[in-house]
C-alpha positions in Angstrom: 126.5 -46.4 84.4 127.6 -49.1 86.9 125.9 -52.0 88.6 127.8 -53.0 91.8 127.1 -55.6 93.9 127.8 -55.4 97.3 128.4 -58.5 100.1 125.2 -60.0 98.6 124.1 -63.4 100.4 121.4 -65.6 99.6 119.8 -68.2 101.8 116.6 -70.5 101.2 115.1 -71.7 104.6 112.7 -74.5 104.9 112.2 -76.2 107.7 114.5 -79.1 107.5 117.6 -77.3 105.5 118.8 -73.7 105.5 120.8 -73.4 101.9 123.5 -71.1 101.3 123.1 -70.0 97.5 125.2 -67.2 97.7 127.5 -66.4 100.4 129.0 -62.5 100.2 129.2 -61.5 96.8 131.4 -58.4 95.8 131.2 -57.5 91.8 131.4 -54.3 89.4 130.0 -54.1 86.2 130.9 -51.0 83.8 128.5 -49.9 81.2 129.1 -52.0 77.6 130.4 -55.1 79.3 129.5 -58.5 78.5 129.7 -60.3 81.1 128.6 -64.4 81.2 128.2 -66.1 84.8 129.9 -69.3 84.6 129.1 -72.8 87.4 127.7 -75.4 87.8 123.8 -76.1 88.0 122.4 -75.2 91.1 125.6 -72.7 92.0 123.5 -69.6 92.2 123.8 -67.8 88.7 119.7 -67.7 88.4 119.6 -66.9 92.0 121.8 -63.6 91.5 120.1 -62.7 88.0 116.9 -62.6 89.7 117.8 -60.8 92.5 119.4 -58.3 90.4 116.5 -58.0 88.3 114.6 -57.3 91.5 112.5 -60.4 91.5 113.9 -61.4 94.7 115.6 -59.9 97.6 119.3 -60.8 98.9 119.1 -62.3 102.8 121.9 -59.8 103.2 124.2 -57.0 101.0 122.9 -54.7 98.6 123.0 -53.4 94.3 123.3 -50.2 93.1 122.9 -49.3 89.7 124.9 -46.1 89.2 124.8 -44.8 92.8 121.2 -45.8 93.4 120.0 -48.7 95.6 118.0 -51.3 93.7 114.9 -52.5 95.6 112.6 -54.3 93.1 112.1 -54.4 89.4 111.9 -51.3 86.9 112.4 -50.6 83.6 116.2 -50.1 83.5 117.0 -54.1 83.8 115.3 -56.1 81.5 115.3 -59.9 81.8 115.4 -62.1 79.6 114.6 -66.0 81.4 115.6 -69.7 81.0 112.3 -70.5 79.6 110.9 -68.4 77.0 107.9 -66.4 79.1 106.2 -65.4 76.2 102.2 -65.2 75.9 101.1 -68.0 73.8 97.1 -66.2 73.6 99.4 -63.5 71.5 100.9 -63.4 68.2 104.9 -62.9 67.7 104.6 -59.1 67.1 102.1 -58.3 70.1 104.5 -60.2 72.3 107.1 -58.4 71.1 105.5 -55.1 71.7 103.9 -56.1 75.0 106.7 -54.3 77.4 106.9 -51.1 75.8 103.2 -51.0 75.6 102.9 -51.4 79.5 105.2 -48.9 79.4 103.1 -46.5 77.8 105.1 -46.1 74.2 103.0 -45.2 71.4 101.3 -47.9 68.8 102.9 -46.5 65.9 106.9 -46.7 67.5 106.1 -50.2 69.4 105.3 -51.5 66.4 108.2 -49.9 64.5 110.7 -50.9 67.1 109.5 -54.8 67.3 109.6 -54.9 63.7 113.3 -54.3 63.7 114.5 -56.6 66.6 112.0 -59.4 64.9 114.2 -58.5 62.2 117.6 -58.5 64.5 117.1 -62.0 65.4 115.8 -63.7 61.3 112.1 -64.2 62.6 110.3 -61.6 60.1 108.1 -63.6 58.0 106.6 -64.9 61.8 105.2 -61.9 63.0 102.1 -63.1 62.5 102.7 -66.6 64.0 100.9 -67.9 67.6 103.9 -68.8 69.9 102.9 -72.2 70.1 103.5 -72.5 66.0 107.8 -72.1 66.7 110.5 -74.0 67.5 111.9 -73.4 71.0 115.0 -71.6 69.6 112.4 -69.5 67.7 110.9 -68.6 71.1 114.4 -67.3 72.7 115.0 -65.2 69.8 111.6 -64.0 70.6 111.8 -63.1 73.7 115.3 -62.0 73.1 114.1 -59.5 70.6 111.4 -58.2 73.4 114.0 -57.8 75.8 116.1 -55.8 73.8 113.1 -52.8 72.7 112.9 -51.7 76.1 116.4 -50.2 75.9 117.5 -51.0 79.5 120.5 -49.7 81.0 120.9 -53.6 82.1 120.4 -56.6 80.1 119.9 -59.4 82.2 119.9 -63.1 80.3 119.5 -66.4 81.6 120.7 -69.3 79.7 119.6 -67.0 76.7 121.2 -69.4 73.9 120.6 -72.7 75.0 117.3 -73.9 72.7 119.9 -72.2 69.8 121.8 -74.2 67.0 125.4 -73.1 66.8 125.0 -70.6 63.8 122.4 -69.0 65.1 124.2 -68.7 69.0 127.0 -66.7 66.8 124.9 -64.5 64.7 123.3 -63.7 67.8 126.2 -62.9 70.0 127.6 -60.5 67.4 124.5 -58.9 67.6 124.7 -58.4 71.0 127.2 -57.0 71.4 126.8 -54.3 68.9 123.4 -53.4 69.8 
């Protein structure tokens, strides 16, 4: 599995500036990489995430993920966003399980399979908890832990670690990268 990325350009027109976010980008990623977008704010790093994730569409180029185009969302990239995205009308576990049950897995396996990434990332004894009753770094793990039980081929993640003390940014990563 490969994501490649080919002579992508991005521009925003209004009608008093036309802004060059991107401007011809060339990149391969191989299945199990970790790979972190580094620049400056404003550079473009949300800009490509999204439009890998499908959420928007390059002015020019185009992805492939293995040899076949990508032209909107699906369920082999999963994103996980700056800001936490979660529902706060739903309790930790039924956010957790919300993907996989638009995607049609069965109650008792949802449930099974949010249990253990609610586990993955130390938030078991909130389960039960309203979003608006955590911290913000309780709310990344969150939504870090629904990201991961859809089992994408692509993890897409931005800023995921930022609302995170130190400790937990580590225990995390490790994680990560052995899931």
């Amino acid at each position: 599995m490969s994501l490649r990325i080919e002579a992508v350009s991005k521009r925003f027109i209004t009608k008093h500036k036309d802004t060059h976010t991107l401007d011809t980008i060339n990149l391969t990623f191989k299945k199990g990489e970790f790979i972190c977008l580094l620049g400056p704010s404003g550079c473009g790093k949300s800009t490509l995430l999204n439009i890998i994730a499908g959420l928007e569409k390059p002015t020019e180029g185009r992805l492939f993920l293995d040899d076949k185009e990508i032209k909107g969302v699906g369920p082999d990239r999963a994103v996980m966003f700056q800001e936490s995205a979660l529902f706060p009308w739903l309790k930790v576990i039924d956010n957790v399980e919300f993907g996989m049950k638009v995607a049609g897995v069965p109650k008792e396996e949802r449930r099974e399979k949010a249990l253990k990434y609610i586990k993955m990332v130390h938030l078991s004894k909130f389960q039960n908890s309203y979003i608006h009753e955590l911290s913000g770094g309780m709310r990344q793990r969150i939504a870090l832990a629904r990201a991961l039980t859809l089992d994408s081929d692509v993890l897409l993640m931005d800023e995921p670690f930022s609302a995170l003390d130190s400790q937990t940014k580590s225990i995390l990563r490790l994680q990560l990268q052995n899931n």
